[in-house]
N, C-alpha and C positions, 0 to 999 in steps of 0.2 A: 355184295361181293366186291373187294378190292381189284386193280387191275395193276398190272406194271407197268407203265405209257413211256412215253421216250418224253423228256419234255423240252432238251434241247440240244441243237448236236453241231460241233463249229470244224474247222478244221485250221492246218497249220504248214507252209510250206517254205523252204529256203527264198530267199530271196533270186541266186543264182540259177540261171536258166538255158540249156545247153541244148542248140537245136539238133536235129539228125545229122547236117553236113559235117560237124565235127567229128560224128561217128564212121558214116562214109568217109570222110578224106582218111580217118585214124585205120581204116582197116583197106582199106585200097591200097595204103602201102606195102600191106602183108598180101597182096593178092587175093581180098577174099573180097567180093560184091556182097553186100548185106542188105541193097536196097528193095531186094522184092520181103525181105524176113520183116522189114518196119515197116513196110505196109498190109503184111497182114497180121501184126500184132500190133500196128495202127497207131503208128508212133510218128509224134511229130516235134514235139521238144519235152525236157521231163523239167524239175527242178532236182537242184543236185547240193546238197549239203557242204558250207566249206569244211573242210579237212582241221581246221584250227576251232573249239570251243562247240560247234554244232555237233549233236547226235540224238539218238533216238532220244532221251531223256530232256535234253534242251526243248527240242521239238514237241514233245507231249508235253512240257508243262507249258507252252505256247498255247497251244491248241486246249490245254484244260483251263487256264487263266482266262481265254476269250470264250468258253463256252460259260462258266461260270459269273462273269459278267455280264452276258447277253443273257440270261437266266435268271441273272438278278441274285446271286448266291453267292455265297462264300464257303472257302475249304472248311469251315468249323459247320457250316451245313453237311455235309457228306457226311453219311455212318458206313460207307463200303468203298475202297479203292480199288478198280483193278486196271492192272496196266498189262497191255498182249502186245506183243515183240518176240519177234525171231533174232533180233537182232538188241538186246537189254545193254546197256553200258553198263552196267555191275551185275552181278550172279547174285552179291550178297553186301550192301543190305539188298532187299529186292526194291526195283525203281518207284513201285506203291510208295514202301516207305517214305523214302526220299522225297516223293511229289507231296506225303504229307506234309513233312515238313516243310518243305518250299511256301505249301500254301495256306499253312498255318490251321492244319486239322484238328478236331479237339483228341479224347483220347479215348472214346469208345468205338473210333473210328476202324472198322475189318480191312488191313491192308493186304494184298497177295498179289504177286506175279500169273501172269498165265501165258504159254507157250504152245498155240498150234498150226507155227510154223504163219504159213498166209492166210490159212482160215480164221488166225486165232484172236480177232476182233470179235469178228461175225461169231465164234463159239461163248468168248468171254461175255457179251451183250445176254444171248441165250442162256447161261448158266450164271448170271447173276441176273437175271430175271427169274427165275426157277429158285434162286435162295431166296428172294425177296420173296415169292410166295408162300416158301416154309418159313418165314422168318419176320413176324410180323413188327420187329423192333425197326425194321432198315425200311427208310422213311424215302432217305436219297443215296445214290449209286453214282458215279462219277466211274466211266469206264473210258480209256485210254487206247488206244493202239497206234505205235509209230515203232517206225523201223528206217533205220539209216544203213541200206543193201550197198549202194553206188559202192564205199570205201573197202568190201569183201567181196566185189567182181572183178574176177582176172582180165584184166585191160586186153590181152590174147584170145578170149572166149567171144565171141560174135554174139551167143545167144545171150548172156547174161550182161556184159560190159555195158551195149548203149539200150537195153529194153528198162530197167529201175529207173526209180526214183524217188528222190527223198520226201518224206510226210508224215503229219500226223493227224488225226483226227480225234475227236472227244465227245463220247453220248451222256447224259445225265439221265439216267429210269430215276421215275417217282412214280409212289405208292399213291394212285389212285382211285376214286368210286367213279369215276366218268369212263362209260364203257370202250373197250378199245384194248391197244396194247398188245402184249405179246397174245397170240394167238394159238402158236402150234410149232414144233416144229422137228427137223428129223435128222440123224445124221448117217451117211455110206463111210462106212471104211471098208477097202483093198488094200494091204500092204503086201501086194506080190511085186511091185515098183519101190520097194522100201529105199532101196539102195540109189536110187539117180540122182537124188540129190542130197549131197554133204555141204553140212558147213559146224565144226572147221573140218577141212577133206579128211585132216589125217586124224582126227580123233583129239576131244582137248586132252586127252591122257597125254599126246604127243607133242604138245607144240614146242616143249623147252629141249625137246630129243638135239644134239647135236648134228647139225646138217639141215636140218627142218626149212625150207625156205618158203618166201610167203605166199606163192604161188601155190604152194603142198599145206596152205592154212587155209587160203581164199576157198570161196565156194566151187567146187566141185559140180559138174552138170555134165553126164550125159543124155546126150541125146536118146531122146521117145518122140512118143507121137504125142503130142500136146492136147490132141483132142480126145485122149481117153476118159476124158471126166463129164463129155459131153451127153452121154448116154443115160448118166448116172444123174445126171443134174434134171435133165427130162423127166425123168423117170419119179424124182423127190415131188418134182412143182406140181405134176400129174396128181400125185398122190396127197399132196397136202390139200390141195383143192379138193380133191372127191372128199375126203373126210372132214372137211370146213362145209361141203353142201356151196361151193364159190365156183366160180366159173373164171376163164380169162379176161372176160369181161369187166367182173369187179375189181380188179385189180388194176391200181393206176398208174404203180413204174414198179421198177425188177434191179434192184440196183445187185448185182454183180461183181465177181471178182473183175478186177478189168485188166488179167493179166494177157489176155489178147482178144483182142476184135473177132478175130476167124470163132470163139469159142463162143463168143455172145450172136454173133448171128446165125451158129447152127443150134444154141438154144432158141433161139428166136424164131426160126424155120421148125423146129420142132412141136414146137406149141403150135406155128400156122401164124402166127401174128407179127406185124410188122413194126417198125423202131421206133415207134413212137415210145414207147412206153419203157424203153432200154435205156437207161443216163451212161452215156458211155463218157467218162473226163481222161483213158488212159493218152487221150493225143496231147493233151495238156500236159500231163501230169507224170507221163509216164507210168512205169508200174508200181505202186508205193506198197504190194505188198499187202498184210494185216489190216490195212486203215483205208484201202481203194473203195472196197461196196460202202462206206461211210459218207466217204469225200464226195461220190457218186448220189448220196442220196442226200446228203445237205446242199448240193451244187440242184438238184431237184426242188427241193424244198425257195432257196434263193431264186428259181427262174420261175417258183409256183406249177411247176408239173407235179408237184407233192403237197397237199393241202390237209388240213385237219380233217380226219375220218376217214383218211382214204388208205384202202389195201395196198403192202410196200411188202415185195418177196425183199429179201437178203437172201446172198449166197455166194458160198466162195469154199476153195479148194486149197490145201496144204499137202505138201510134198510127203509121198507116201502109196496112198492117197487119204486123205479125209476131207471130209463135204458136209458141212453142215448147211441145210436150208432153214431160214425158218422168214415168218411170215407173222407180219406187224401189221394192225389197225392203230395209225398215225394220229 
């Protein structure tokens, strides 16, 4: 029996790095205190994209160049691209293409976009793992997710403005007989919350409307309770484990959305188990979005709390809601 393994996975970040004081001093002048909200969505500097030449696309083919290096591969190796971004610099061609090109793919190579919002790394890994086992042609997978959020947050908005940040990350599946790999895994969707988070606010029907300001383009957020996905995330890990016959035990890190700290320790609390086993990089990193439970789990892998054969949940949430879990033998 074949398996689908990860076999290497890098990540990719702006140079530019902007601690919290900038955000405090920027929002004290509006009269708003923000400092208890970044300490418990656990922010301490992010990296932030320059505004000139950097975006989600520059970024991902960063991040695919050095995974594919460290791998020992080249783009003419790949038979699948997929790039996940909420945030794509072109609709059309899709950015797959484009990164073909860049990195010199041959031409039987399956390029596509894919879009689920912040889960939509975590989803695209799990669904080009799933073609690869119907599809015994696709050898190597090269999946993508980077999202350049910072430049579509309303500078006005507390929650959205200093919590992102910019990144990418990059996994390579290959078709394996060494047992491991993808394992299992589940997805929740709610969309009774559809509506809280926009981007662009007004609709792309709208943006050339006369009047339209960028503010009425920028991401749209109101406010919820941030920890409604917490229940549901418990509720997935529970359950993927009793039907693996796995325990919390076997499992050796939980790499996570890392859109806030408070959500990872009341899943943390939930299970009963304590941090060790939790890669939390959102203090670093801020929140990148698509490509966090990634960054999360290569930053594992580099300190060696993630070693060959060991159980690695994924998991992360897109605005909505959708929640894909799924769970990897490393």
């Amino acid at each position: 029996m074949e398996h689908i393994t990860i076999r290497h996975a890098a990540y990719y970040h702006p140079e530019r790095i902007i601690y919290n004081e900038y955000y405090l001093d920027h929002f004290k002048q509006m009269g708003k205190d923000i400092k208890r909200f970044l300490e418990v969505m656990g922010r301490e500097r992010r990296y932030i994209a320059e505004a000139d030449g950097e975006n989600s696309l520059t970024m991902g083919l960063e991040a695919a160049r050095k995974v594919l290096q460290e791998a020992s591969l080249t783009g003419e190796d790949m038979d699948m691209i997929v790039f996940a971004s909420q945030t794509p610099e072109y609709t059309y061609p899709t950015n797959a293409l484009l990164l073909h090109h860049m990195l010199q793919g041959k031409r039987r190579t399956i390029t596509q976009d894919s879009n689920a919002n912040c889960a939509g790394m975590v989803a695209a890994v799990e669904q080009a793992s799933r073609y690869m086992q119907a599809n015994p042609s696709i050898h190597y997978t090269l999946v993508v997710g980077s999202d350049y959020s910072s430049i579509n947050c309303n500078p006005e908005d507390e929650i959205t403005y200093p919590n992102f940040g910019d990144a990418a990350a990059a996994v390579i599946l290959e078709r394996s007989k060494e047992p491991g790999g993808l394992i299992d895994s589940l997805y929740y969707t709610n969309s009774d919350d559809c509506y809280n988070i926009m981007f662009p606010a007004c609709g792309l029907s709208n943006i050339y409307q006369e009047g339209i300001t960028p503010e009425q383009i920028r991401i749209r957020w109101t406010p919820f309770d941030g920890t409604v996905c917490v229940a549901a995330a418990i509720a997935d890990l529970k359950e993927l484990l009793v039907r693996n016959h796995l325990t919390t035990d076997d499992i050796s890190a939980f790499c996570l959305s890392q859109f806030s700290l408070k959500n990872i320790q009341l899943i943390q609390e939930g299970l009963g188990l304590n941090d060790e086993k939790f890669i939390y990089v959102g203090d670093e990193f801020g929140y990148t979005a698509t490509s966090s439970p990634f960054i999360a789990f290569q930053r594992g892998v580099e300190d060696g709390r993630i070693k060959r054969g060991d159980y690695v949940f994924f998991w992360s949430v897109g605005a909505g809601w959708q929640i894909p879990t799924m769970l990897f033998q490393y």
